[in-house]
C-alpha positions as CSV (number, residue, x, y, z in Angstrom):
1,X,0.0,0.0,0.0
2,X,1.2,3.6,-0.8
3,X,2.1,5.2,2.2
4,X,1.2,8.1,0.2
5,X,-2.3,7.2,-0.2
6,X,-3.0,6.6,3.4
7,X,-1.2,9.7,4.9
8,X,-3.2,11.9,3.1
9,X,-6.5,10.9,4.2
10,X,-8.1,8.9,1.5
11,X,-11.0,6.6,2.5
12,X,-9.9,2.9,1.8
13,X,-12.4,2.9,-0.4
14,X,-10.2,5.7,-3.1
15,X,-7.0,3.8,-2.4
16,X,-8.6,0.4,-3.3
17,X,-10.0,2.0,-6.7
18,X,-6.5,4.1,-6.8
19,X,-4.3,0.8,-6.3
20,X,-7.2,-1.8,-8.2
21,X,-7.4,-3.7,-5.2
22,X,-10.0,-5.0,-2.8
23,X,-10.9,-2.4,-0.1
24,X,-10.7,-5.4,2.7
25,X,-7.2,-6.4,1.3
26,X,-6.6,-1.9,2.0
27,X,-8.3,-2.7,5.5
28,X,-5.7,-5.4,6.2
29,X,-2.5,-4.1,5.0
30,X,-3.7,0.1,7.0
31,X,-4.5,-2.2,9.9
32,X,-1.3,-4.5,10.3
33,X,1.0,-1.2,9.2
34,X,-0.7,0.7,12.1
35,X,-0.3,-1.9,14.5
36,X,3.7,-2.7,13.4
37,X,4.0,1.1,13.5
38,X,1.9,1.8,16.9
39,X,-0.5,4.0,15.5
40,X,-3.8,4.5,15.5
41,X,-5.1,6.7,13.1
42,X,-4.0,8.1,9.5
43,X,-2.9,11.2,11.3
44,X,-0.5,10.0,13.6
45,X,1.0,8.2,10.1
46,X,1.0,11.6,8.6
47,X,2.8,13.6,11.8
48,X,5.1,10.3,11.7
49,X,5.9,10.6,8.1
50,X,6.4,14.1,8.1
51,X,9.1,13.8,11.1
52,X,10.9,11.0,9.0
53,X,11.0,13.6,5.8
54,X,12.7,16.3,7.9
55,X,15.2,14.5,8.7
56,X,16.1,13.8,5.8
């Protein structure tokens, strides 16, 4: 899944239709990514994301 896709707020059901892909199989990979990650919501992806591109 595009981390891309996720961080900026798109419903599972646009990154599904984005990636051609089932919108459980979306459900599955957001959910196990959060969990590996310790978040619990697309935001906390996004504020985690943009952290990782500033240090850069």
């Amino acid at each position: 899944m595009s981390k891309e896709l996720v961080a900026s707020g798109k419903l599972n059901k646009q990154v599904a239709d984005e990636l051609g892909i089932a919108i459980r199989t979306v459900e599955v990979h957001r959910a196990r990514a959060f969990t590996k990650l310790g978040l619990r919501s697309a935001a906390e992806l996004a504020t985690l994301l943009e952290r990782f591109e500033l240090k850069r």
